[in-house]
GUTI-828817 format. One record per atom (N, C-alpha, C): residue in three letters; x, y, z. Coordinates in steps of 0.001 Angstrom, whole numbers. Each point is the difference from the previous one (the first is absolute). Layout:
! GUTI-828817
{'ALA' {X Y Z}},
...
***
This chain:
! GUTI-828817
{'UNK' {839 -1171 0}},
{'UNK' {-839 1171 0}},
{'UNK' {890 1242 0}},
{'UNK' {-512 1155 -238}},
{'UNK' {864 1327 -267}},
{'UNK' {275 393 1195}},
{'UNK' {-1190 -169 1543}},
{'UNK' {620 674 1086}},
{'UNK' {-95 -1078 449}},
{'UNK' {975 -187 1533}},
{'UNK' {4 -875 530}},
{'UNK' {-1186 -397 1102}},
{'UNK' {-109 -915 356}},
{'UNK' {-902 -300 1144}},
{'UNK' {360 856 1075}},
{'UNK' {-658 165 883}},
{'UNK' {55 966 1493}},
{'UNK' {1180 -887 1126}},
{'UNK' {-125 -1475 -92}},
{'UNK' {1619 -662 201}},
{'UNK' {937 164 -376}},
{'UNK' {-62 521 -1311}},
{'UNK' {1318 761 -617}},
{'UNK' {333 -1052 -1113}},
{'UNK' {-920 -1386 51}},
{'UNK' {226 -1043 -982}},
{'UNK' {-595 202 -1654}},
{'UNK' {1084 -602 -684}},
{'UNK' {-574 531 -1495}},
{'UNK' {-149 -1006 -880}},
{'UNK' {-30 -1395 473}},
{'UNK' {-401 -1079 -673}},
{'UNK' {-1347 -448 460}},
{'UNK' {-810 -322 -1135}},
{'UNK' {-1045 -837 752}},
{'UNK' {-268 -926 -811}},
{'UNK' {-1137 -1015 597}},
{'UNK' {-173 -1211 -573}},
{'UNK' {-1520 -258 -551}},
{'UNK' {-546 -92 -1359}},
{'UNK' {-835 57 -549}},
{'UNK' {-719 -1119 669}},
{'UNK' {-1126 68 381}},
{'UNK' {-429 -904 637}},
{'UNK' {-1897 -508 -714}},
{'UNK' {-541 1067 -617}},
{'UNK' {-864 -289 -487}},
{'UNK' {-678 799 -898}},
{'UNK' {-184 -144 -1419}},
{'UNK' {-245 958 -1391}},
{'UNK' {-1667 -127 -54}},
{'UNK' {-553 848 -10}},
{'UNK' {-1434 585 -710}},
{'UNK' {-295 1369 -26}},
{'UNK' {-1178 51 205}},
{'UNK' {-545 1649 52}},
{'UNK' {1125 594 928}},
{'UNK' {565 -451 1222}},
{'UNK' {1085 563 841}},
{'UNK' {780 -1120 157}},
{'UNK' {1588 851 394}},
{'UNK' {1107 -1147 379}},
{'UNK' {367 251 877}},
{'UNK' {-246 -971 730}},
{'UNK' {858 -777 1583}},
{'UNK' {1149 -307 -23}},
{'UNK' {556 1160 750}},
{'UNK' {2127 -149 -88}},
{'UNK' {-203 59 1393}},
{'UNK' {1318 -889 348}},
{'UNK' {640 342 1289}},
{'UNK' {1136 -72 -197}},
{'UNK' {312 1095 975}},
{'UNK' {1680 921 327}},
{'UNK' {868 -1419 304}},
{'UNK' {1160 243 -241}},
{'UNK' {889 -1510 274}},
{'UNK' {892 823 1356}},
{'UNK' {-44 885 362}},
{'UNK' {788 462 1250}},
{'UNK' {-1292 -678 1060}},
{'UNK' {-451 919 16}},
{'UNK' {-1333 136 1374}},
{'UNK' {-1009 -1247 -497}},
{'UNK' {96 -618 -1066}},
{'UNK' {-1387 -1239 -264}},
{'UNK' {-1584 533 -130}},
{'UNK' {-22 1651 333}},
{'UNK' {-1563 611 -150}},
{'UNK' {-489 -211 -1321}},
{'UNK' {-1326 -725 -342}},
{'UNK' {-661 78 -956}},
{'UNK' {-810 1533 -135}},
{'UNK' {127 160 -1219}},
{'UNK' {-1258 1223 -748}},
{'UNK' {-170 -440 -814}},
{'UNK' {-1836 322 -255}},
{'UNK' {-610 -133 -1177}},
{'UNK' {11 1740 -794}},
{'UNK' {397 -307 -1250}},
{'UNK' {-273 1247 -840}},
{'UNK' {-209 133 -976}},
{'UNK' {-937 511 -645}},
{'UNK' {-791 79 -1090}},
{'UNK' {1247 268 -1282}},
{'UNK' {-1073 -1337 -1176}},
{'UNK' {1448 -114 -1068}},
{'UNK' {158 1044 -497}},
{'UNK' {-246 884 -252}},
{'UNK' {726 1277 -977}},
{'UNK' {462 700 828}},
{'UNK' {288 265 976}},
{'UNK' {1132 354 1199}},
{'UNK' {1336 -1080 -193}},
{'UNK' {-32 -769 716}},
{'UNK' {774 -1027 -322}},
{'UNK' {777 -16 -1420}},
{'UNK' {-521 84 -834}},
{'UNK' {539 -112 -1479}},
{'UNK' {416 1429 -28}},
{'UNK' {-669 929 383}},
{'UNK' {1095 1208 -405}},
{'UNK' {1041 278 954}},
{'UNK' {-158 -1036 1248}},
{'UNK' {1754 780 1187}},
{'UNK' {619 -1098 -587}},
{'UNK' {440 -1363 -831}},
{'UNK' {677 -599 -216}},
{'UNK' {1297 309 -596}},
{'UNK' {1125 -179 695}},
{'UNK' {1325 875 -488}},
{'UNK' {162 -1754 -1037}},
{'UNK' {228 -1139 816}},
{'UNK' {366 -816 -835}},
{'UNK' {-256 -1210 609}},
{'UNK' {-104 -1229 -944}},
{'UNK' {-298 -1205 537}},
{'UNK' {954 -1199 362}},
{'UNK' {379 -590 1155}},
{'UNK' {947 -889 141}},
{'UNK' {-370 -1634 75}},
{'UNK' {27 -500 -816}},
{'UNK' {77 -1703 -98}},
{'UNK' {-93 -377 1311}},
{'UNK' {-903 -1074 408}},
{'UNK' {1222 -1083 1628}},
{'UNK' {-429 -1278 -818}},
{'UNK' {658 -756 465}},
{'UNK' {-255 -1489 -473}},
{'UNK' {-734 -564 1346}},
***
């Protein structure tokens, strides 16, 4: 995302795609739900995990 979480964490983990996406922070583990065209426009970039 472009700003960081309020933990100061700047990775998160896609956790669930529809009308809104469910990320949680990988520092602190807090889930948010946020509506997809938010989401799609703070996306700096996307990282693979296996």
């Amino acid at each position: 995302m472009k700003k960081p979480h309020p933990c100061g964490g700047k990775a998160f983990e896609i956790l669930r795609v529809g009308m809104d996406f469910k990320i949680r922070c990988l520092t602190c583990g807090r889930e948010v739900m946020a509506p997809r065209g938010k989401i799609e426009k703070n996306i700096k970039k996307l990282l693979e995990q296996d």
